[in-house]
N, C-alpha and C positions, 0 to 999 in steps of 0.2 A: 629542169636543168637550165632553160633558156631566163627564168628569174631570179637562179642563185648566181650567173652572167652577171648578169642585169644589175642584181644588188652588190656583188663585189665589184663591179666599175664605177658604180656609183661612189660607194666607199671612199674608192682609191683618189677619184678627182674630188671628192670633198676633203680630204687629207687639208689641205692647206688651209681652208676656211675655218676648219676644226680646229686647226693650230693656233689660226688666230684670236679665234672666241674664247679661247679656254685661258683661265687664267694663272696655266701653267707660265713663269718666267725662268729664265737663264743670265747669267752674267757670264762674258770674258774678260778678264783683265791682264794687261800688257804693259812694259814698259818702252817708253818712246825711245832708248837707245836700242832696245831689241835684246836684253842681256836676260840672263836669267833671274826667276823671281819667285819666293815663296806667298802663300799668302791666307789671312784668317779672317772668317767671315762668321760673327756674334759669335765668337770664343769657340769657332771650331776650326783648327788647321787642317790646310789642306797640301797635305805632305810631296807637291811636285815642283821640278826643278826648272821646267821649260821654260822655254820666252812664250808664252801664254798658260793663261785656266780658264778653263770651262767649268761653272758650276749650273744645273740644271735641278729643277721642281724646287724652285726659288717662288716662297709666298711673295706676294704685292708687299709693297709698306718701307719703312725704313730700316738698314742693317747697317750694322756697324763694322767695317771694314779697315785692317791694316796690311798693308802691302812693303812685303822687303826686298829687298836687292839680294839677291846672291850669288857664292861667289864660291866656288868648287875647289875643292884642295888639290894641289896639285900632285902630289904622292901620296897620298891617302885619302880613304871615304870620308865623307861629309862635306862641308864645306859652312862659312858662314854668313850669317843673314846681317844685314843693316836696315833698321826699320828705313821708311822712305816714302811712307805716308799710313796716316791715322785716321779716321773719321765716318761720321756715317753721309751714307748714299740711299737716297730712297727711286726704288723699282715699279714700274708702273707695272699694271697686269697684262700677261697678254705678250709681253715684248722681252726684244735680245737687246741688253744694254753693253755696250761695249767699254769700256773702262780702261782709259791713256793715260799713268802716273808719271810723271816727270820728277825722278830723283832728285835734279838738282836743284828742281822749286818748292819740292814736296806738295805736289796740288795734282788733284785729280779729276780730271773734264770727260763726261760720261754724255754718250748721243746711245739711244734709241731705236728702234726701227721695230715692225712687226714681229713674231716668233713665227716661224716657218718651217718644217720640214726643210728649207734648202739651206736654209743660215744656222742651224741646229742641227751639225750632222754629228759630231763630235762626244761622244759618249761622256756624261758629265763625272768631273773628279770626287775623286769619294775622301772624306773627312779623315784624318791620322787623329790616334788617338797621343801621339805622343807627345812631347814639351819640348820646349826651350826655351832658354833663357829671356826676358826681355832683355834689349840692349842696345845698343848702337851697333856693336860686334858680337851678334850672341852666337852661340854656338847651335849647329844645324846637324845633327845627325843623320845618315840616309844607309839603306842596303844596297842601295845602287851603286856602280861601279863608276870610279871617277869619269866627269866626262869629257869628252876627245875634244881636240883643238881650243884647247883650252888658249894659246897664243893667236886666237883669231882674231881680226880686227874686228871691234865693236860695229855694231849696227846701227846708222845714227835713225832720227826716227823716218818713216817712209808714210804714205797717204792711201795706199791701197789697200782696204780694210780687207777683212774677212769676209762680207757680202758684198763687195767688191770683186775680190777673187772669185767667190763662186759665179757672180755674172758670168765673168769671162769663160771659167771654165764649162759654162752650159752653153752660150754662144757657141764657143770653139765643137761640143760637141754635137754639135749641129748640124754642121758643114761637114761635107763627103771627100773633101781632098784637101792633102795640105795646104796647097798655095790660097785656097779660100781661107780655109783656117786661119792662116798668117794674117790673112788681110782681115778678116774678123777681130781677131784681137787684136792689132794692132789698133785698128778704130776704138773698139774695147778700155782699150788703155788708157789711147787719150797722152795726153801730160800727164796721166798719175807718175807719183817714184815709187819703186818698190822695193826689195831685198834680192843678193844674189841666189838662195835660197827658194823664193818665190819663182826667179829664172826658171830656177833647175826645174821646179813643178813644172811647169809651164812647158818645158822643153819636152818633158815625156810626153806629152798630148801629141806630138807628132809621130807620124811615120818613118821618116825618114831622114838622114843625118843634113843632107843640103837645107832641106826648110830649116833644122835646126839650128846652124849655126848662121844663116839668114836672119832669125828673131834672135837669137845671141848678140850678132851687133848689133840689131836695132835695139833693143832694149839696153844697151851700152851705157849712155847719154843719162838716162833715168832711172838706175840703180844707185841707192845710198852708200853703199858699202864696195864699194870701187876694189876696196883691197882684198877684195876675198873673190872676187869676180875669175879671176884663172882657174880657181876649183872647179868651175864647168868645165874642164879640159877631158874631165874623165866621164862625164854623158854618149861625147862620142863613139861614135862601132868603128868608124874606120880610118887610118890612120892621116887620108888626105884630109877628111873636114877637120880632124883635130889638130894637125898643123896649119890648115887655114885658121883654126879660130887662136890657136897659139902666136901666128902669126899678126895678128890683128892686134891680140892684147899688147904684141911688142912695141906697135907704131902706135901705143896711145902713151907708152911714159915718156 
C-alpha cells in the first residue's frame, strides 16, 4: 500500500516536468481590443465566438493560421467574420504560444513560455466541420444564441496575460485571510492593466464583500475598459458595499 503511496505522489509532482518534456503544444489566440474572434488553423475552423481560443495537441513545426473579427447579429443567430490576419506561425515543442492580432494592423506577435499543467488548464477547442465564406464580410453561421451586451464598450488591449493571471490566482490562494490576500495580489499585479472582467474574477477569490470592494478601487486606475467597470456593481451581497462601490464609481466622472 505504502508503494502504490509512494508511486502516485511521485506521479503527481512530476506532472509539470512531464508537461514540459513532451512535445505536446497549445496555442491561444486573442485580439488586442478584447472583441470576439473566429479562427482557422491549416484549413480547419474552429467554430467559437469568444475573445479567446485554445487549441491543444498541436505538433511542433509551422501552421498556417487565419484569424477574423467577429461580430454577433444583433436580432438574429450568427453573425459576421472579417478576416484580420493571414499567415503562418511556427510552434516550438513543448510550449504555450500565445497569439496577439491587432486588427487594425493585421500583424500578429506571438511570445512563448513552457506548457504546463497551470498555463493549460482550459480544455482545447474542437474543429467545426462547417464553411463560410472567404471575405472581408463573410458570413458566420452559429447554433448559439445571440450574445448579451452586445452594446459594451470595447475592450482596448490590456497586459495581463493568461499565466499572468494564473500567477496571481495561485498567489492569492495561498494566503488564509483576505486582507493578506489583497496584499498579495496587489504586489502580484504590479502596473499590469487588465479587463473589467478579469476584476470580476479576481473579486470571487475573496470572502468577504469589504475586501471586495477595497481591490475594486484599487484596481480602478489600471483597468482598460473603464466603461464597463459599473457592471461589478452586481458581485456585491450587500447592499452598503454596493453603494460604497456605486458611490465611488460616481466621483470618478
Amino acid at each position: 500500500m505504502k508503494r502504490i503511496l509512494f508511486t502516485a505522489l511521485f506521479s503527481l509532482s512530476a506532472l509539470p516536468e512531464i508537461w514540459a518534456q513532451s512535445d505536446h503544444s497549445a496555442l491561444k489566440v486573442v485580439l488586442n481590443d478584447g472583441s470576439p474572434l473566429v479562427v482557422t488553423l491549416d484549413d480547419r475552423r474552429y467554430n467559437k465566438h469568444g475573445v479567446s481560443l485554445t487549441i491543444g495537441d498541436l505538433p511542433p513545426g509551422k501552421h498556417y493560421v487565419k484569424v477574423y473579427a467577429y461580430t454577433p447579429y444583433k436580432s438574429k443567430q450568427g453573425g459576421n467574420a472579417e478576416l484580420v490576419f493571414s499567415g503562418k506561425i511556427k510552434i516550438k515543442a513543448g510550449t504555450m504560444a500565445y497569439a496577439v492580432v491587432d486588427p487594425s494592423k493585421q500583424t500578429l506577435s506571438l511570445s512563448e513560455s513552457p506548457l504546463t499543467a497551470q498555463n493549460y488548464n482550459p480544455p482545447p477547442a474542437q474543429p467545426s466541420h462547417n464553411t463560410f465564406t472567404e471575405g472581408d464580410r463573410s458570413a458566420v453561421t452559429s447554433s448559439a444564441a445571440p450574445a448579451e451586451n452586445v452594446n459594451r464598450a470595447p475592450v482596448p488591449h490590456y497586459d495581463l496575460s493568461s499565466m499572468d493571471f494564473a500567477n496571481v490566482k495561485k498567489a492569492a490562494g495561498e494566503q488564509e485571510t483576505d486582507s493578506k490576500k489583497l496584499t498579495t495580489m496587489q504586489t502580484a499585479l504590479g502596473e499590469h492593466t487588465y479587463s473589467t472582467d478579469q476584476v470580476k474574477e479576481m473579486m470571487g477569490w475573496f470572502s468577504f464583500d469589504d475586501t471586495r470592494v477595497a481591490f475594486a478601487k484599487w484596481c480602478y486606475p489600471h483597468v482598460v475598459d473603464k466603461a464597463n467597470y459599473g457592471e461589478l456593481s452586481s458581485v456585491f451581497s450587500f447592499d452598503n458595499t454596493r453603494n460604497d462601490f456605486d458611490n465611488f464609481m460616481k466621483s470618478q466622472k
